[in-house]
C-alpha positions in Angstrom: 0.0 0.0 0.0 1.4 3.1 -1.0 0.5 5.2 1.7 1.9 2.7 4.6 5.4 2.2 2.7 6.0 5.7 3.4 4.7 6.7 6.6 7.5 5.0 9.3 6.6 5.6 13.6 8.8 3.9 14.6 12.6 3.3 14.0 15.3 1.8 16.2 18.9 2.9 16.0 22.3 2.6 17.3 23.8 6.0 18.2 27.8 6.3 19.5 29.0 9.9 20.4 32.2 11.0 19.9 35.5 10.3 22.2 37.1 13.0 23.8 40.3 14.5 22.5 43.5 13.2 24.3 45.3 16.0 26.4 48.4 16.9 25.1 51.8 16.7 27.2 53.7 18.8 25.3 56.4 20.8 27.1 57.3 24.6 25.7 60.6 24.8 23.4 61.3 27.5 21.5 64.7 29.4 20.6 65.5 30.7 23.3 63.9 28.2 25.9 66.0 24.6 26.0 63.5 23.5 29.3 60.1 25.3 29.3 57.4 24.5 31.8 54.6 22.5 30.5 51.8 24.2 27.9 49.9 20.9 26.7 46.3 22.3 25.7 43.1 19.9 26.6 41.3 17.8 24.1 38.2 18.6 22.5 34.9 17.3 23.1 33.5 14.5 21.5 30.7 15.0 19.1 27.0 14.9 20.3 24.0 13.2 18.9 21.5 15.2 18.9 17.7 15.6 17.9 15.8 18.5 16.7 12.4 18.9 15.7 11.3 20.1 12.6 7.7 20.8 11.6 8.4 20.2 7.6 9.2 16.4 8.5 5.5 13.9 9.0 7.5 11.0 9.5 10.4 8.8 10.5 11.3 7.7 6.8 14.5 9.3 6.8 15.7 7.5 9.2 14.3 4.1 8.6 17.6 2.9 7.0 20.4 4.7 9.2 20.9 2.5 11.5 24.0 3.2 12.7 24.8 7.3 13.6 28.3 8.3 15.1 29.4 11.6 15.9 33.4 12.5 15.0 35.9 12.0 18.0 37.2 16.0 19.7 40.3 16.2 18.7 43.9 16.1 20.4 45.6 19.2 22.8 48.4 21.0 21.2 51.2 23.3 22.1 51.1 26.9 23.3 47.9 25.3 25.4 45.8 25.1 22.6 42.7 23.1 22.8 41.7 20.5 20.4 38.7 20.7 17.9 35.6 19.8 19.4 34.0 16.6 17.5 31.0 17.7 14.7 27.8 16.9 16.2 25.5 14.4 14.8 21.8 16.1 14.7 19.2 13.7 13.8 15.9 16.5 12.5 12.6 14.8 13.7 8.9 15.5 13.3 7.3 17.2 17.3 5.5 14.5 18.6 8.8 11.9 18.7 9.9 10.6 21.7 12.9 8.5 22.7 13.5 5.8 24.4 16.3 3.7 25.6 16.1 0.3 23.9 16.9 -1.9 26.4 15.0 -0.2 29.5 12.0 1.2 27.3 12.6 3.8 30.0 11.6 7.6 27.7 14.8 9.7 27.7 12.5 12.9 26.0 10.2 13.6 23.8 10.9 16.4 20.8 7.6 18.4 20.6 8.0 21.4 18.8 9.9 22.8 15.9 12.9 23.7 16.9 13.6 22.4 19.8 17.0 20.7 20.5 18.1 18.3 23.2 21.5 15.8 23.4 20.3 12.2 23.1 23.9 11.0 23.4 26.6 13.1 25.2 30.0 13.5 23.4 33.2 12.6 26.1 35.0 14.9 27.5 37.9 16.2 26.0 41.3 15.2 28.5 43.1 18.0 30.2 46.7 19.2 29.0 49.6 18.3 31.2 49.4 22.3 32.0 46.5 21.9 34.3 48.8 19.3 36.5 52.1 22.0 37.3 52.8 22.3 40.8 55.5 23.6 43.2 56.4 20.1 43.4 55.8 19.0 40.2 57.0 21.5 37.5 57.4 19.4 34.4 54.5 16.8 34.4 55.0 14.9 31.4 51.7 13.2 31.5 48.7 14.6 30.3 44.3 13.3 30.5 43.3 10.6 28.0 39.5 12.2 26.6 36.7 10.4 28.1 35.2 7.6 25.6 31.6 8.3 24.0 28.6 6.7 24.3 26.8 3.7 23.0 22.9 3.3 23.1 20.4 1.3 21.2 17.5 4.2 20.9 14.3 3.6 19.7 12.3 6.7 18.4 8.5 6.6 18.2 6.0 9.1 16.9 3.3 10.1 17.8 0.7 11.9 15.5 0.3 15.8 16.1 -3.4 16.8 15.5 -5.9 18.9 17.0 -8.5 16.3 16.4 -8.7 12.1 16.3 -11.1 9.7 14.9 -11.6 6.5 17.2 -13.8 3.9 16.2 -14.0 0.2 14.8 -12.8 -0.6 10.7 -15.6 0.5 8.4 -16.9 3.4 11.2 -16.3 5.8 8.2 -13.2 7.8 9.1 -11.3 7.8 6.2 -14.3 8.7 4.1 -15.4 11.7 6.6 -11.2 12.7 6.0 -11.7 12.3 2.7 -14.7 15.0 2.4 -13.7 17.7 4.7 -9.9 17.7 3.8 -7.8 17.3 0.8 -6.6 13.6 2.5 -7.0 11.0 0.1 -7.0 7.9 2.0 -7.5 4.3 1.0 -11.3 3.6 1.3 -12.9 -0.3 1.3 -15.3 -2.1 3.2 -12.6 -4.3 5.5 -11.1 -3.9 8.5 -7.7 -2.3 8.7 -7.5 -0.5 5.3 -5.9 2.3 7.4 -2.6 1.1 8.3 -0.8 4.4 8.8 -2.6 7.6 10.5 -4.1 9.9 7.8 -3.3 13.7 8.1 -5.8 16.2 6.7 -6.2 19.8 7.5 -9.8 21.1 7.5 -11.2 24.5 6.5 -13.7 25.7 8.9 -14.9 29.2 8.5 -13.3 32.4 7.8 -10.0 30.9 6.8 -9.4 29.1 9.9 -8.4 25.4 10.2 -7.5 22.7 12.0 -6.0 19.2 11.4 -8.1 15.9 11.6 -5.9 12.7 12.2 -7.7 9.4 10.9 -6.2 7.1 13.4 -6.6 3.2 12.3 -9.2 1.6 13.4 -9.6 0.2 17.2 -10.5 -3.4 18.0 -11.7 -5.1 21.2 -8.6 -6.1 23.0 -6.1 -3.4 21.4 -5.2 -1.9 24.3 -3.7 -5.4 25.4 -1.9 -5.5 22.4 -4.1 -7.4 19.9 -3.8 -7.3 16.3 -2.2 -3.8 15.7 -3.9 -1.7 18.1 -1.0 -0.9 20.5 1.2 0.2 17.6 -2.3 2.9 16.7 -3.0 3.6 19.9 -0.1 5.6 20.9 -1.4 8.5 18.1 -4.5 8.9 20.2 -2.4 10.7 23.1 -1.1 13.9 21.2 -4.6 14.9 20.1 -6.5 17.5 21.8 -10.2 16.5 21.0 -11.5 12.8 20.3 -14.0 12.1 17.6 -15.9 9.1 18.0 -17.7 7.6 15.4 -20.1 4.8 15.6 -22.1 3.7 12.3 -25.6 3.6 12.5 -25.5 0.4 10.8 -23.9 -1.4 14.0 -25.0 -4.3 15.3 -24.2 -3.2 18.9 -26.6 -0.5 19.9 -24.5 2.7 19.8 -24.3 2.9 24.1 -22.3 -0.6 23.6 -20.4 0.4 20.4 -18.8 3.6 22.2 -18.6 2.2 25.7 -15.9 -0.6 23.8 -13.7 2.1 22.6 -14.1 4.4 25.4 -12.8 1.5 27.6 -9.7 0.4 24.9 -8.5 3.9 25.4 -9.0 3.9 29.3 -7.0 0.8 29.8 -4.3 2.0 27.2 -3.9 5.4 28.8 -6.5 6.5 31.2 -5.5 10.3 30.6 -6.7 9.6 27.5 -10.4 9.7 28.7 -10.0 13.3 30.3 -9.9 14.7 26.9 -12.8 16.6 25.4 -14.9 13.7 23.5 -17.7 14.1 20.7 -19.3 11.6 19.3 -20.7 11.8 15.1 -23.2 9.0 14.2 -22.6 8.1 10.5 -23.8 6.8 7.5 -27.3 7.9 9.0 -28.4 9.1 5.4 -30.2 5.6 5.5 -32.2 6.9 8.8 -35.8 8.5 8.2 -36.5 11.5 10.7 -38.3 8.9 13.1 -35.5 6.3 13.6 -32.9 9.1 14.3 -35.0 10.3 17.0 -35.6 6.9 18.3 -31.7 6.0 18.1 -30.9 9.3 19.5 -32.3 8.2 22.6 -29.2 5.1 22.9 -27.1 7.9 22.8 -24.4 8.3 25.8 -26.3 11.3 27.9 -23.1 13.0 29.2 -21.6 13.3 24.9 -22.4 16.0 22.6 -23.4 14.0 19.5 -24.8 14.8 15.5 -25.9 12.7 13.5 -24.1 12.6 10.2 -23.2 11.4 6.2 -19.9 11.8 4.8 -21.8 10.8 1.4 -24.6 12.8 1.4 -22.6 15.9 3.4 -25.2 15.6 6.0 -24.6 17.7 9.4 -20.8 17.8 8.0 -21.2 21.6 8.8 -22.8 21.2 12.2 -19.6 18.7 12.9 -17.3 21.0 12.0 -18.9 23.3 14.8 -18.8 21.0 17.2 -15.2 20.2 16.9 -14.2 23.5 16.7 -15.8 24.3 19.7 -14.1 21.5 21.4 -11.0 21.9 20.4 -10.8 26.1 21.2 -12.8 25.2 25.3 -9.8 22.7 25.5 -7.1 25.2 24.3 -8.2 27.7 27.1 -7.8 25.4 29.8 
């Protein structure tokens, strides 16, 4: 599928930061000096690794295949107590929302989360210190000097997490991808089976008077996700950057819609139960098949403490009204 073999969350790499710079023992000669005191400089730093967030990058892709990044070694002390070349830095531009983790632990060094922001994932060694830092009254001609401090080696594993102001949770075939599909310029894959979105979906909605804000189709939730069936885990992880939860039951279920939403509301409280603090809404769709009389009837399964609308991507039914809603949402959570 075209769309998954580009979109990467999740990449695991191997990052070594630079040795310090040896410190240099030298000891001053010059023409007129046959036994000069000691003016070894210090060693440079090693390189760091380092990773920056950039707002023009949606994905990990970049890095899918680097899976080895060093950083140069600082370079050696000189003469006249001049200090080595610090190593180049390694810096490793990432899309806000990634977070890092130590692969063996799974312990979460940082996360990046907005564009520009810079913080060392692997130190560089310190550079060693010239045999001029170790004169003494006692000791005027030390002809030994620091070694520099070795780098660092980590497995890291990076993960993303989707930036949006607004996720779609449901089951396959709620009709995410085809609500995406009409408000934004998002062309997701569309069929009638489960899992057709492998990859989150991106779209950035026009709402009125030029504003906007971005709608993440996030694939579809099964019973038992949160425990790691099927590939739920992997998805639900993109629920936790957004600000506002769609959910969005079909009125084709079999479930009535009470059941259908109380199954996703509990996969996201046993995945993260922060999660569940975050303003909800919940759109019934495909209910262009519902006459005025059954929508009032299956408005009363309806959880009580939700804002709801019924809606049809299709026949652009409420799509308007929905846009409100979110909007709403998303601006009362903002000011909190």
């Amino acid at each position: 599928m075209a769309q998954g073999s580009n979109f990467v969350d999740y990449v695991k790499v191997c990052c070594r930061s630079g040795k310090g710079g040896a410190g240099s023992a030298h000891l001053h000669r010059d023409k007129t000096t046959m036994k000069g005191g000691p003016d070894g400089g210090d060693g440079g730093r090693g390189g760091h690794i380092i990773l920056k967030g950039n707002s023009q990058l949606w994905t990990l892709l970049h890095l899918k295949y680097r899976k080895h990044i060093i950083a140069e070694p600082g370079g050696s002390g000189s003469s006249a107590t001049s200090t080595g070349a610090d190593g180049k830095d390694e810096i490793l531009e990432v899309p806000p929302g990634t977070v890092a983790k130590d692969a063996e632990t799974g312990e979460i060094i940082f996360e990046i989360t907005e564009d520009g922001e810079t913080k060392i994932l692997t130190p560089g060694g310190k550079g060693g210190l010239g045999n001029w830092h170790f004169r003494s009254s006692t000791q005027q001609t030390p002809r030994f000097a620091q070694p520099g401090l070795a780098g660092q080696e980590r497995w890291i594993i990076l993960e993303l997490k989707v930036l949006a102001d607004v996720g779609l949770v449901g089951f396959p075939n709620a009709g995410k991808s085809t609500l995406l599909s009409v408000v934004s310029a998002a062309k997701p894959e569309i069929a009638n089976y489960p899992f057709t979105t492998l990859v989150p979906n991106l779209g950035i909605v026009g709402y009125r008077d030029n504003k906007s804000f971005v709608m993440a189709d996030i694939p579809g939730i099964i019973e038992g996700a949160s425990e790691g069936k099927g590939l739920g885990y992997r998805f639900l992880r993109h629920i936790e950057r957004n600000s506002v939860l769609l959910f969005m039951v079909p009125a084709d279920t079999e479930r009535t819609i009470e059941e259908e939403y109380q199954i996703l509301y509990k996969e996201l409280l046993t995945f993260n139960p922060e999660l569940v603090d975050k303003p909800k809404l919940l759109a019934i769709t495909k209910s262009d098949m519902l006459d005025a009389e059954l929508e009032a009837e299956m408005a009363l399964q309806v959880p009580k403490n939700i804002p709801h609308v019924f809606i049809s991507s299709v026949a652009g039914k409420n799509i308007m009204q929905l846009k409100d809603m979110i909007w709403t949402a998303i601006n009362s959570y903002d000011a909190i």
